[in-house]
C-alpha positions in Angstrom: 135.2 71.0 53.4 135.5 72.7 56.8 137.6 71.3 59.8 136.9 67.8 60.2 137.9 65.7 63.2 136.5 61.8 63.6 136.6 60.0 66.6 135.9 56.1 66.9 134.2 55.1 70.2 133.7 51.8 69.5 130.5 51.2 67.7 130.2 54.8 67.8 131.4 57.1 64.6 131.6 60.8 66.0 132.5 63.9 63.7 133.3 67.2 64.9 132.8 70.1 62.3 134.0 73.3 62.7 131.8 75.3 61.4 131.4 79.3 59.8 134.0 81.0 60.4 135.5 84.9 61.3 139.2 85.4 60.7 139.8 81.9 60.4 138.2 81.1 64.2 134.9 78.9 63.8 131.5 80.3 65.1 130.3 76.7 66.4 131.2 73.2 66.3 128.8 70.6 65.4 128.9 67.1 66.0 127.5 64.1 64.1 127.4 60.3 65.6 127.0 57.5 63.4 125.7 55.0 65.6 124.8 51.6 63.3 122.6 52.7 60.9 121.7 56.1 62.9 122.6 59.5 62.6 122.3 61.4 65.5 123.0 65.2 64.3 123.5 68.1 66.6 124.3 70.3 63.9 122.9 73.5 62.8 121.4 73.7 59.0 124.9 75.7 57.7 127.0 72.2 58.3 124.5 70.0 56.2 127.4 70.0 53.4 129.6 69.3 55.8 127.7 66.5 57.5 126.5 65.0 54.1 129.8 65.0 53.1 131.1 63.3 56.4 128.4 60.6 56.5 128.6 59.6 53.1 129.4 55.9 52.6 128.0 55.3 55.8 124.5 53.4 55.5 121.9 55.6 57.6 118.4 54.3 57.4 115.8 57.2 56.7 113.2 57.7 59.1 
């Protein structure tokens, strides 16, 4: 999995994601909130593993 920080703001679930990568330095960070049963993802399509992966046991309703 790439670099993975979570943050707790409350009712709010936030993941940053490091993500790509030259020489060990990442190309862009993404960031996924888990707000209830919401995922608000800022992500590019090249951190979906990344985000599944994150999100996973988390109850997001599909819209």
């Amino acid at each position: 999995m790439k670099n993975v920080r979570e943050h707790d703001f409350g009712d709010v679930k936030a993941f940053e994601i490091d993500s790509g990568g030259i020489l060990g330095r990442p190309v862009m960070t993404v960031f996924v909130y888990v707000v209830g049963d919401n995922l608000i993802d800022t992500g590019h399509s090249l951190a979906r593993k990344a985000v599944l992966e994150c999100i996973k046991g988390f109850d997001i309703k599909n819209q």
